[in-house]
N, C-alpha and C positions, 0 to 999 in steps of 0.2 A: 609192373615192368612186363611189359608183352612183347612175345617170343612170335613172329608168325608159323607157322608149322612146316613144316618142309612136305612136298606134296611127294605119297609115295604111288602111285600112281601114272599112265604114262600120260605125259604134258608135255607141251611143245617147250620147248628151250627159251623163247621169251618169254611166256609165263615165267618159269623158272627163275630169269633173270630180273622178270620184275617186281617179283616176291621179295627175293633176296634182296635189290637193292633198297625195296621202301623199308626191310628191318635194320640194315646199316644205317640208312636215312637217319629211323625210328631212334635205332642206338645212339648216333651222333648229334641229335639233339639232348636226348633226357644227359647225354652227359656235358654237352656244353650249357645245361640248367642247373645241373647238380654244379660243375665246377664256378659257375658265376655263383650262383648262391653261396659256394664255401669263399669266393673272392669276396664277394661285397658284403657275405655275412648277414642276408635278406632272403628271406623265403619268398617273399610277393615281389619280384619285380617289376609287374605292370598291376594294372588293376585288372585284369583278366585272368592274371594267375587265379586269386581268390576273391571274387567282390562281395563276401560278404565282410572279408576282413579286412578287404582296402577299404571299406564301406567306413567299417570302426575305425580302421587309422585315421583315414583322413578328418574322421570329429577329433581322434585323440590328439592328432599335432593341432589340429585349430587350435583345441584348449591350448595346448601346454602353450601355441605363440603367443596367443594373449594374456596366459599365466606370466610370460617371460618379460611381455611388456610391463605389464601390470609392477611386476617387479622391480624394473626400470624408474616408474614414475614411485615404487615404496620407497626406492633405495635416495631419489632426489628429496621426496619427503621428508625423510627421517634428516637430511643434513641439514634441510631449511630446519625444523622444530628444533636442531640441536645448537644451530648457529641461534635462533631468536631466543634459545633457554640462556646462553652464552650473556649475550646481551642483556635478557632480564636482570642477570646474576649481580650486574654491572649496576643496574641502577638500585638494586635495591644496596649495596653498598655504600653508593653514592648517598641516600635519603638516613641512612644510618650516620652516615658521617655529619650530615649541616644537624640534623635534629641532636647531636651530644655536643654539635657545636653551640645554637642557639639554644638549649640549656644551660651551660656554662654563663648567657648571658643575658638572662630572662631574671632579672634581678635591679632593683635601682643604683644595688655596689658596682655594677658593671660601667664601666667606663668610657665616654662615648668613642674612642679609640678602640679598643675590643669589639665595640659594635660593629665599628667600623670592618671590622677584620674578618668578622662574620658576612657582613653584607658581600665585603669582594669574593669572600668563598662561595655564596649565595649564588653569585652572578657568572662563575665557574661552573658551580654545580650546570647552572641554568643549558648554560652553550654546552656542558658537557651532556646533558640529559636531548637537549635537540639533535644531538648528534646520533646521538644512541638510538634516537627513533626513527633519523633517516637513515641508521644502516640498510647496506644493500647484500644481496648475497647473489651472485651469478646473472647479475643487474639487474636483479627483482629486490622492490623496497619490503624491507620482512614487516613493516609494521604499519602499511598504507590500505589493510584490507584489500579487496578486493579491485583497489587502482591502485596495480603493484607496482606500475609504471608510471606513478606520477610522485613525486616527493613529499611525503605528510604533514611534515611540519616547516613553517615556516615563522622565525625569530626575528622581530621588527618592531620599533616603538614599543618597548617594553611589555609587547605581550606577544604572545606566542599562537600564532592558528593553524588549528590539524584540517589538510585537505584532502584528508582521506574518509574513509568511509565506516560504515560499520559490519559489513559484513566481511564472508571467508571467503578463501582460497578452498576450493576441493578437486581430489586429482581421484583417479580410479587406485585404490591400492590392490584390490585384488578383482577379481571380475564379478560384476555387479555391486562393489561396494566402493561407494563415495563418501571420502575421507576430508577433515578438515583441516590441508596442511599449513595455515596461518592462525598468525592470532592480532586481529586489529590492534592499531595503535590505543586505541580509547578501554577495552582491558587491560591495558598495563599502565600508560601514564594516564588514562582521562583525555580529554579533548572536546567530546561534546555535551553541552550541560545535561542533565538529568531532570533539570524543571522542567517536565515537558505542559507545553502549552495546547491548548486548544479543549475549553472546556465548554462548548456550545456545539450543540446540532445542528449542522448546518441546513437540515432534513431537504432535500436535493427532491421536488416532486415529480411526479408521473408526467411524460409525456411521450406524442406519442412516436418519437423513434428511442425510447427506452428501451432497451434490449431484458429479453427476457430472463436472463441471466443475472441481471444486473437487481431484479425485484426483490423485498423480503430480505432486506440488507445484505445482499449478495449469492443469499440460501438459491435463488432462481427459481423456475418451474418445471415440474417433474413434465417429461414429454408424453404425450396420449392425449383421449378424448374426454370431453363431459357430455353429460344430458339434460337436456332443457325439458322442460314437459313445463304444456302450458293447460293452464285451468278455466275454463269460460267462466261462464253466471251459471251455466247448469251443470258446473261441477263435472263436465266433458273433459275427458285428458287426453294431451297430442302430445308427445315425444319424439322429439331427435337427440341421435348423437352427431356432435362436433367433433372433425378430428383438428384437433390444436398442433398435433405435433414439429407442422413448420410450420409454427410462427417462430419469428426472429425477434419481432419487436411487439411492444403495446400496441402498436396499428394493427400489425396482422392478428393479433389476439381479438382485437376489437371488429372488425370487417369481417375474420374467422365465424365470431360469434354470431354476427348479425346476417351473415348471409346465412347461419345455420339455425335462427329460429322457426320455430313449426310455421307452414305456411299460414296464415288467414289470423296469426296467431294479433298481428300490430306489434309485440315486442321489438323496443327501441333499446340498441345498447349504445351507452354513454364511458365514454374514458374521463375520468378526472383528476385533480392533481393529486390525487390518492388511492386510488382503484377504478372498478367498476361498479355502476350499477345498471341495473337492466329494469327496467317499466314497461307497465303493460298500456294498452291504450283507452281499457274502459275500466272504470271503478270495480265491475265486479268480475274483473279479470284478472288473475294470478298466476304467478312467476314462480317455478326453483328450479333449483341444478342439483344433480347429484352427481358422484362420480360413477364411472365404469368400469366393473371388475374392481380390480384392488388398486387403481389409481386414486392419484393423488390430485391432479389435476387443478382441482374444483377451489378443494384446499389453497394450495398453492396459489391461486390466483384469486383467492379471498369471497369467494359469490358460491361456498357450499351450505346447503340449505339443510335443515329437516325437513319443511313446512314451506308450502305454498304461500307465496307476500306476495302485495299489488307491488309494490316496490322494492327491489331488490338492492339495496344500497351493499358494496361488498367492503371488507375491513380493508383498512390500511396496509397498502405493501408497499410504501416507500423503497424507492432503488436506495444501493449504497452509492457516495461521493464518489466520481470518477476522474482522471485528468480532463477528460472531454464534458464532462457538466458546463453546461452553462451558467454563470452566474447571474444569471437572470433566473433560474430556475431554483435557487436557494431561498431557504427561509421561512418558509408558507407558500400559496398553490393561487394559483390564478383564476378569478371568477372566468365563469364561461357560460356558451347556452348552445345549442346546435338549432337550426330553424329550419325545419320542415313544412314541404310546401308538397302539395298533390299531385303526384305524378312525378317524374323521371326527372335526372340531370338539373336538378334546382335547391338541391340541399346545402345549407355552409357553417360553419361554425362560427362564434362570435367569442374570441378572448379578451380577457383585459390586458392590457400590455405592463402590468404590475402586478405585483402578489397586494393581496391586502382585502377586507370587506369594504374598505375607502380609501380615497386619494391618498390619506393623511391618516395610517391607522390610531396616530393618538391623540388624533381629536374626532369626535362622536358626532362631531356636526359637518365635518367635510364632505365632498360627496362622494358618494356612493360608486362601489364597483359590484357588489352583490343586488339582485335586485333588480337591476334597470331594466327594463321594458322596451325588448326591440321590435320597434311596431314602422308600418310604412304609412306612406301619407301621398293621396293625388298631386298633379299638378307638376310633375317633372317631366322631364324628355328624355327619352331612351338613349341611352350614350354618355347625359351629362347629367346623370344619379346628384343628389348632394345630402348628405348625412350629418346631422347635427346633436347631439348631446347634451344635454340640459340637466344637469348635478342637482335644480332644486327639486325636479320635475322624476329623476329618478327615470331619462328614458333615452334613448337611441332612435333617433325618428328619420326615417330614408325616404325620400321625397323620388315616387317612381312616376311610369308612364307606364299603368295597366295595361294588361294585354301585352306589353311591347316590354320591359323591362326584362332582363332575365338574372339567375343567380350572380353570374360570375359580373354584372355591372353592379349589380349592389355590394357584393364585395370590393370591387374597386374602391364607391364610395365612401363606406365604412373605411379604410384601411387611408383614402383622403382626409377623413376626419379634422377639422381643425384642432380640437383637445390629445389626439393623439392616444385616447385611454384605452381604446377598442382598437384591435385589429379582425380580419374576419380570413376563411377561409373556403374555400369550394370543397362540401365531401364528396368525396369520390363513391363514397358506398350505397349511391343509391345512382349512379352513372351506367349509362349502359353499352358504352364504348369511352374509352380515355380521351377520345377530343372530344364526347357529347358531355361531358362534366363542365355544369356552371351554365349550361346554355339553354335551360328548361326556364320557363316562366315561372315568376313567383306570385303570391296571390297576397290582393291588397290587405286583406282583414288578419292574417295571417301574425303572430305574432312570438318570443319567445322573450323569455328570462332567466338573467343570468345568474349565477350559483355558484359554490364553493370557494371564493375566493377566502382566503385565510393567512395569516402571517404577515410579513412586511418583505418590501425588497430591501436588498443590501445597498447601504450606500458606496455607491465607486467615487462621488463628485470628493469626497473628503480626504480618504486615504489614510496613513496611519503615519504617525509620529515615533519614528527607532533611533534609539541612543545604544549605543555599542560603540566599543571601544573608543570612547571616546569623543565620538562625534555624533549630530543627529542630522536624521533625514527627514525630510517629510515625502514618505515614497506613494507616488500617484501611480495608484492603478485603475482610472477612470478608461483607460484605454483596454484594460483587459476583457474580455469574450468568456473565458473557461476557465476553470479552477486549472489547468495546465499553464494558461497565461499571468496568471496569479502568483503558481509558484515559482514561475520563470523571472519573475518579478523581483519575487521575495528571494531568491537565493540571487543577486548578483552579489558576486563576489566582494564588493566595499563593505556591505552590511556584515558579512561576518558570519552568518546565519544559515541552519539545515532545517529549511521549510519542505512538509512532505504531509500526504493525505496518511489518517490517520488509520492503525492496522483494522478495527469495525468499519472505518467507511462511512462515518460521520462525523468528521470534522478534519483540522489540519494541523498540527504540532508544529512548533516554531522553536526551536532551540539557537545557543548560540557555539560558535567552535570558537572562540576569543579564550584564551585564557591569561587573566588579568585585566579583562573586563567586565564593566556592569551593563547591563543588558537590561532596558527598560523599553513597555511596549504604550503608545499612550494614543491618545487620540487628537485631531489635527480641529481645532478652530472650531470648535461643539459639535465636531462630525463622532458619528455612532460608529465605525466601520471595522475598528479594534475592539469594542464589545460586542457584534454583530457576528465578530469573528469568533468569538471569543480566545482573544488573545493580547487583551489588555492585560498589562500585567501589576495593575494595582485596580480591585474594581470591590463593590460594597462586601462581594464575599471572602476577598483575600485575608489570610489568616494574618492575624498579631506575630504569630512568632517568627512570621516569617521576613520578618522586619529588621534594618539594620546586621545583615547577612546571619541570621541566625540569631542574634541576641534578644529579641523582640523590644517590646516598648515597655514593660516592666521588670527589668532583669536584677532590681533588689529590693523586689517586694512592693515599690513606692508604685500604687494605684490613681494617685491625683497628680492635677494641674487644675493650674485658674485662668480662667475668663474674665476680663476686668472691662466693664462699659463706663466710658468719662463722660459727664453731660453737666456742660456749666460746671467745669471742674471737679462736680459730684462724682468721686468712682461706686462702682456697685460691682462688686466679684462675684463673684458664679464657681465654688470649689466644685470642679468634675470629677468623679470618683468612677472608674471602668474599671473596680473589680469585679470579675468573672466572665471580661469581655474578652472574646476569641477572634473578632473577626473586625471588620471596618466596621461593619453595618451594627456592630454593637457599638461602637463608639460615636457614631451619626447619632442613633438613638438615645444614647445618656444623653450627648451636650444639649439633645432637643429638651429631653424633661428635664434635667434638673438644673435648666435657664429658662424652663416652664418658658420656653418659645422664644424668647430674648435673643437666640443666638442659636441659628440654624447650622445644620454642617451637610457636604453632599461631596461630589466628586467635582475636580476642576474641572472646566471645558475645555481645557488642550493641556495637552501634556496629561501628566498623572497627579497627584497630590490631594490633599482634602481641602474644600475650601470653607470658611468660617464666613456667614452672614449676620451683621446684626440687625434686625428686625427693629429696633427701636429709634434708629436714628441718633444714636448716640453721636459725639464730638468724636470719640475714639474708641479704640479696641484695641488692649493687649493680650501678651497671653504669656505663661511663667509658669514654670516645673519642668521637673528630668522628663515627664511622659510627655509632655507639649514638644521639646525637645528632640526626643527618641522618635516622635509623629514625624517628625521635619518642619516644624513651625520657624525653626533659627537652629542655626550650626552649634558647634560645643565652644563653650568660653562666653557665646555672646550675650544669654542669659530670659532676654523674653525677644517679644515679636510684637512690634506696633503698626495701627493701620490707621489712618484717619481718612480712610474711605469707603471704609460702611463694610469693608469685608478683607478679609486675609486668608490665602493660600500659604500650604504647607509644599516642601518638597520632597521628591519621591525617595523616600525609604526603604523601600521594598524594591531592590535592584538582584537582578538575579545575575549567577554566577556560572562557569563552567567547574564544575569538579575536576580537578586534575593533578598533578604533581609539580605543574608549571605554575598555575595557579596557587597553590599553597605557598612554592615558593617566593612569588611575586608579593603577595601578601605579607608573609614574613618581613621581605626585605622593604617595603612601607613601611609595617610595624616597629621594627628594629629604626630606621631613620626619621619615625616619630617617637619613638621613646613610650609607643603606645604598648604598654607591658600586659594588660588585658588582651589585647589582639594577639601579642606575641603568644603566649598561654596557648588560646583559640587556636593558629596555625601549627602549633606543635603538637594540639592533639590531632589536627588534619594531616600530620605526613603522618601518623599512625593508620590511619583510614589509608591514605596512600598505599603505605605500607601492605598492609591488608590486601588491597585491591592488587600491589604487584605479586605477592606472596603465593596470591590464588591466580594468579598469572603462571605462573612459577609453578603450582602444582598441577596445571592444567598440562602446560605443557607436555610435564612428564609424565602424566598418565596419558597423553596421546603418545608418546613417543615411546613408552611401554605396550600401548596396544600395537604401536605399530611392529614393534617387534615382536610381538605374538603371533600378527599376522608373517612376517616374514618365516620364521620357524613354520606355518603351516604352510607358508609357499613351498617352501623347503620338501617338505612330506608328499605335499602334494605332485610335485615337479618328480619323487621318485616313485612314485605311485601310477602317475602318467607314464612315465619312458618303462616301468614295469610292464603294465598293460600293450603300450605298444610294441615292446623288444615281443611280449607275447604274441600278436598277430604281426607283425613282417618279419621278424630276426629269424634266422635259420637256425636250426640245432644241429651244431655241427657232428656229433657221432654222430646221428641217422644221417647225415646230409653224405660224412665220407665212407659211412657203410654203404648207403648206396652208390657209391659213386664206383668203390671199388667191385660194388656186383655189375653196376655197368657196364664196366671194362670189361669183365668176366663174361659179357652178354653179346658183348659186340665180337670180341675172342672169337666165341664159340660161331658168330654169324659170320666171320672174315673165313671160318678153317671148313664151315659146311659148305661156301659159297667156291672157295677155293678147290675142294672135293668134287664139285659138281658140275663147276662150270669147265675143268679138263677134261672133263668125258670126252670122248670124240665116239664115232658108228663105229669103229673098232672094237671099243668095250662092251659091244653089245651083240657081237658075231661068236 
C-alpha cells in the first residue's frame, strides 16, 4: 500500500495538486479491488492480476470440466450396466423355469399332453427371451453390441437370428480412460456359432503394390537403411547404403534397392511371390546385405546375410490377408521372369497369369508355367509383334522386326497372347524418363526364364454350396475381384452368415447367426472352392465326434457296420471295424483295407457326405449297422442303404450349430415333440452351459458396474481436490482481503484530510 509523500519543500501548487490527486487516484482503485474481491470472493480477476496463477487455474478448471463431463458419460454408464444386469436377472429365471419344467418330463411316464404343456411354455419362454434381447434403454439396444441402433434379434420361421455384433460400447468414464459400457447380445444368450471356420492358408503372395506394412504376416518393416557390398572375382568390396525409409510398397522397396546397387556392380534385384532375391551378373561375383547401425531393416525384409552368395535368394515374408487382396493372388505365387535387354527403356517383366508350376497343378504332364523360355524370333513387323506359346516346347516365342521392335510392342504382344497364360509388363527401373519406358530396343538373341510359380489358383468358376436355416444356395462368387468382395458376398443377409478375415490374417472364418439352424458348407458340382477355402465343413480331417451334433458315430461303444457286395445273387460282406478312428480320413482308410480294395470311400463331389465305390462291379451294394447309420448312409428306422449303381453316398452328419439359449430351446422343443428322450437329456444339460454363460454375464456386469463405482467415489476426491487447489490460486481470503480494505479507507482518509489542509492555503498563509 503506497503512500506518495507530501513534498516539504517549496513547489508550485500544481505539482502539489497532482501528487495528491494520483494518491486518491492510487487509493480509489486498490479499494475498489479489495472491495470486488470481497464481492465476488476471487483474488484474480483478470489474468493480469496474477499469471502465474491464472496460468494454473485455467489447467485446473480444464480438468475439473472434463472431469465433470467424464462424469456425466460414468453416471449414463452405470444406468445402461444396471438396466442390462436387470434384464440378465430375467433370463436366467426364465432358463430355470423350462429346465425344472422339462425335467418333470424327460421320462417315458410322461404324457404326451404334459409334453405338450411344456413345449407351449418353451415357445413363451422363446418370444419372452427375444424380447429381453431387444430391450432398449434411452433408445439404445442394450444387447446389439456395438450397432446399438439396429435391433439384434429377429424371431421368424422357427429360428431366431442375432443382427448384432460382437463387439462393445465404450464411453470415457474418467479422463483417459475408456470404459466398456455394454455387453453384446452373444455373451448372454449366444447368437453367433462358435465353430469357427476357416482352417486353410490362404497364403495371399507378394506383389508389387504390397504395402510394406502389410509383410511378415502383418509384423511390417522397421524403417531405415541396409547395405549392399558387392564382391568381384578378386575378392574387391564396393558398398552402399540404401535408404529404404519411404518405401510404401514392394515396388519402391525393389526400385529403392536397384537403383542403390554399387555402380559397375551388374546386381539385378528381382520381387517374387515371396520376397527378394538379388543376383549378381557373373559367376564369381557375390552379393550380401547387412544391416546399419542397430536396424532391422535387412531382417525384416528377409535378404540379411553373413556371407557373400552369388545368389541372394531372401526368406519368405508373405503379407497378411487383406479386404483389398486380390483373389487371384491367393494360394501359391505366380511364375515369372523379368527380361533384360542392353541399354535403356527396354526392360519388362513376364507373369503367368495363374499361380501354379502348370496349367493343371495335379497333373504332372500339363504344361508348364515355371520354366518357359521367352525367347524372340525374326521375321515380324514393327507394330504388329505376334507372340505364341507352345506348352510341349516349354517356350514364349515373340516374333519381332530387329532393329525396329521395341519393349513396350512386345509387351503388347505377349499380353495378345492367344493362350492367355502370360501377361507382360514394362519396368520402369531401368527408364530414364516416365514416357521413355518401353520404348528402347530389344535384342533378338536375348532371352529369359520363368520361375517361382507354386501353389494353385482358387477356383471362383464353382462357388460353394450353403445350407442354413433351412434352405441351400449355390452362391457364385465368380464375379468377385478381392477378398472384400467375397466377404460382401458371403455375408448377404438370406445366408444367415458372419464371414470376416481372420484375427493372423490367414485365412477367413464363416460362422452362422441362425439359431435353430444346421449350417452346412459343401462344395458345388466337383468344384474345390469350399476346401480351397478351407471352409468345407465336412472334409477327410473333420473329427468323429463331431458328428450328429455332438454324439459322434459311436456313442455305445458299437465300433462296426457292413458292406455287403451281391454278384449273381452271391453276397460277400466286408465287417468294418473303426475302432480308434477319430477322424474321416480314418474311416476312408479302414473301408479301403479291410475290403482289401473292394470298396473304396472318398468325399462326395457336391454337397458333403462320404461316398462308397465298389471296385468290383458287383450287382449291388448295401450297407447295415448303427455306425453306417450315425455316418448318414440312411435315416433312423430305416435300417440299411442299397445301391445298384456301383456306388452310394452318405448324408451330411456333421451339421454345425449356433450355441445359444434359443437354440437349446428350439432343440428341446423338437426333442420333446419327437419323443426323442436321448436329445431331451442332451438339451437340458445345454441350458446348463446357458446357464453358465448367462451367470458369467451376470458377474461381469457387476464387476464393471462395481468398478465403475470406484471410479465415481475417485471422481468424487478428485473433483474436491481440483476446486481445493483452485479456491487456492483465484479465491480471496477474506480476513486479509477486509483488513486491507479497512487500512484503505484509513489511507485514503488520511490523503482526503492532507490534500484538504493543503490545497486551502491561500499567499496569506504565507505573509
Amino acid at each position: 500500500m503506497a503512500i506518495l509523500p507530501i513534498p516539504t519543500t517549496r513547489v508550485s501548487d500544481l505539482l502539489a495538486s497532482n501528487r495528491l490527486t494520483q494518491q486518491l487516484q492510487s487509493d480509489q482503485l486498490a479499494l475498489l479491488r479489495v472491495q470486488t474481491q470481497i464481492s465476488t470472493g476471487r483474488r484474480v480477476i483478470s489474468p493480469s492480476d496474477d499469471a502465474p496463477a491464472s496460468l494454473r487455474a485455467m489447467n485446473l478448471q480444464r480438468i475439473l470440466e472434463r472431469k465433470l463431463q467424464t462424469q456425466t458419460s460414468l453416471r449414463d454408464s452405470v444406468l445402461f450396466l444396471g438396466q442390462a444386469e436387470k434384464s440378465v436377472n430375467e433370463v436366467t429365471n426364465i432358463l430355470n423355469s423350462i429346465k425344472s419344467e422339462a425335467l418333470g418330463v424327460d421320462s417315458t411316464l410322461a404324457t404326451s399332453q404334459q409334453r405338450q404343456a411344456v413345449v407351449d411354455q418353451i415357445d413363451r419362454a422363446i418370444e419372452q427371451l427375444v424380447n429381453i434381447g431387444n430391450s432398449k434403454f434411452r433408445e439404445r439396444y442394450l444387447f446389439a453390441g456395438s450397432k446399438s441402433e439396429s435391433q439384434p434379434y429377429d424371431y421368424a420361421g422357427g429360428m431366431v437370428a442375432y443382427n448384432g455384433n460382437e463387439s462393445h460400447l465404450r464411453s470415457y468414464v474418467d479422463i483417459g480412460f475408456l470404459y466398456e459400457t455394454n455387453i453384446p447380445g452373444g455373451e448372454v444368450f449366444g447368437g453367433i456359432s462358435q465353430q469357427v471356420l476357416g482352417t486353410a492358408d490362404l497364403n495371399p503372395h507378394l506383389t508389387r503394390g504390397t504395402s510394406v506394412d502389410q509383410i511378415n504376416g502383418g509384423a511390417g518393416m522397421a524403417r531405415g537403411a541396409v547395405e549392399i557390398t558387392y564382391v568381384n572375382s578378386l575378392n574387391q568390396t564396393t558398398s552402399k547404403v540404401v535408404d529404404l525409409s519411404n518405401a510404401a510398397t514392394m515396388d519402391d522397396v525393389a526400385r529403392y534397392l536397384q537403383a542403390g546397387v554399387p555402380e559397375g556392380s551388374g546386381i539385378t534385384v528381382e520381387l517374387t511371390g515371396t520376397g527378394l532375391t538379388l543376383s549378381t551378373a557373373s559367376p564369381g561375383d557375390r552379393v550380401w546385405v547387412r544391416e546399419v547401425g542397430e536396424g532391422r531393416v535387412a531382417r525384416d525384409l528377409g535378404i540379411y546375410t553373413t556371407a557373400p552368395q552369388t545368389t541372394l535368394v531372401g526368406t519368405d515374408i508373405t503379407p497378411t490377408l487383406q479386404k483389398t487382396t486380390k483373389l487371384a493372388d491367393l494360394l501359391g505365387t505366380k511364375a515369372q521372369a523379368t527380361f533384360t535387354n542392353g541399354g535403356a527403356n527396354n526392360d519388362f517383366f513376364v507373369t503367368a497369369t495363374q499361380n501354379g508350376t502348370r496349367v493343371d497343378p495335379s497333373d504332372p504332364l500339363s504344361d508348364p508355367l515355371n520354366g518357359v523360355t521367352v525367347q524372340f524370333a525374326s521375321g515380324g513387323t514393327a507394330g504388329s509383334e505376334t507372340a505364341v506359346y507352345d506348352g510341349s516346347a516349354g517356350t514364349l516365342t515373340v516374333t519381332i522386326q530387329p532393329g525396329e521392335t521395341t519393349a513396350a510392342q512386345v509387351v503388347a504382344a505377349i499380353n495378345n497372347e492367344a493362350s492367355g497364360l502370360f501377361k507382360a509388363q514394362v519396368d520402369f527401373r531401368d527408364s530414364t524418363a516416365a514416357d521413355a519406358a518401353g520404348q528402347g530396343l530389344v535384342g533378338l538373341t536375348n532371352t529369359a526364364v520363368t520361375a517361382g510359380g507354386s501353389g494353385e489358383s482358387l477356383d471362383q468358376t464353382s462357388g460353394l454350396l450353403v445350407s442354413n436355416g433351412g434352405q441351400t444356395v449355390a452362391v457364385d462368387i465368380s464375379q468377385a475381384q478381392t477378398v472384400e468382395e467375397l466377404l460382401n458376398i458371403l455375408n448377404q443377409e438370406e445366408l444367415g452368415l458372419q464371414v470376416e478375415i481372420n484375427e493372423a490374417g490367414t485365412g477367413i472364418n464363416i460362422r452362422s447367426r441362425l439359431s435353430g439352424a444346421d449350417l452346412t458348407i459343401g462344395e458345388v458340382s466337383g468344384g474345390r472352392t469350399a476346401s480351397q477355402l478351407g471352409v468345407r465343413t465336412l472334409n477327410a480331417e473333420t473329427s468323429l465326434s463331431g458328428f450328429n451334433r455332438g454324439l459322434g458315430v459311436m456313442p455305445d461303444g458299437v465300433t462296426k457296420f457292413t458292406i455287403e457286395l451281391t454278384t449273381a445273387s452271391v453276397p460277400t460282406a466286408y465287417e468294418i471295424d473303426i475302432e480308434g478312428a477319430t477322424t474321416v480320413q480314418d474311416v476312408i482308410d479302414a473301408i479301403a483295407t479291410q475290403t482289401g480294395g473292394a470298396v473304396t470311400a472318398g468325399m462326395v463331389a457336391s454337397g458333403n457326405g462320404l461316398q462308397l465305390t465298389d471296385t468290383t462291379t458287383a450287382d449291388s451294394m448295401r450297407v447295415t449297422g448303427q455306425v453306417a447309420e450315425l455316418l448318414g448312409f440312411f435315416e433312423t428306422g430305416e435300417g440299411e442303404a442299397t445301391s445298384t449303381t456301383g456306388s452310394l453316398s452318405s448324408g451330411d452328419r456333421h451339421t454345425l450349430e449356433t450355441s445359444s439359449v434359443f437354440n437349446t430351446l428350439i432343440r428341446l422343443r423338437e426333442a420333446l415333440l419327437s419323443e426323442d428322450y436321448p436329445a431331451i437329456g442332451r438339451e437340458i444339460e445345454a441350458i446348463d452351459a446357458d446357464l453358465d454363460r448367462v451367470n458369467f454375464a451376470r458377474s461381469e456386469l457387476g464387476a464393471r458396474l462395481q468398478s465403475l463405482q470406484t471410479v465415481e467415489y475417485r471422481h468424487q476426491d478428485d473433483e474436491v481436490a481440483i476446486r481445493s487447489a483452485l479456491s487456492n490460486e483465484i479465491e480471496v481470503d477474506l480476513t486479509a482481503a477486509i483488513t486491507e480494505f479497512t487500512q484503505r479507507q484509513y489511507a485514503m482518509q488520511a490523503s482526503l484530510k492532507v490534500a484538504g489542509n493543503m490545497l486551502q492555503m491561500t499567499l496569506l498563509d504565507f505573509i
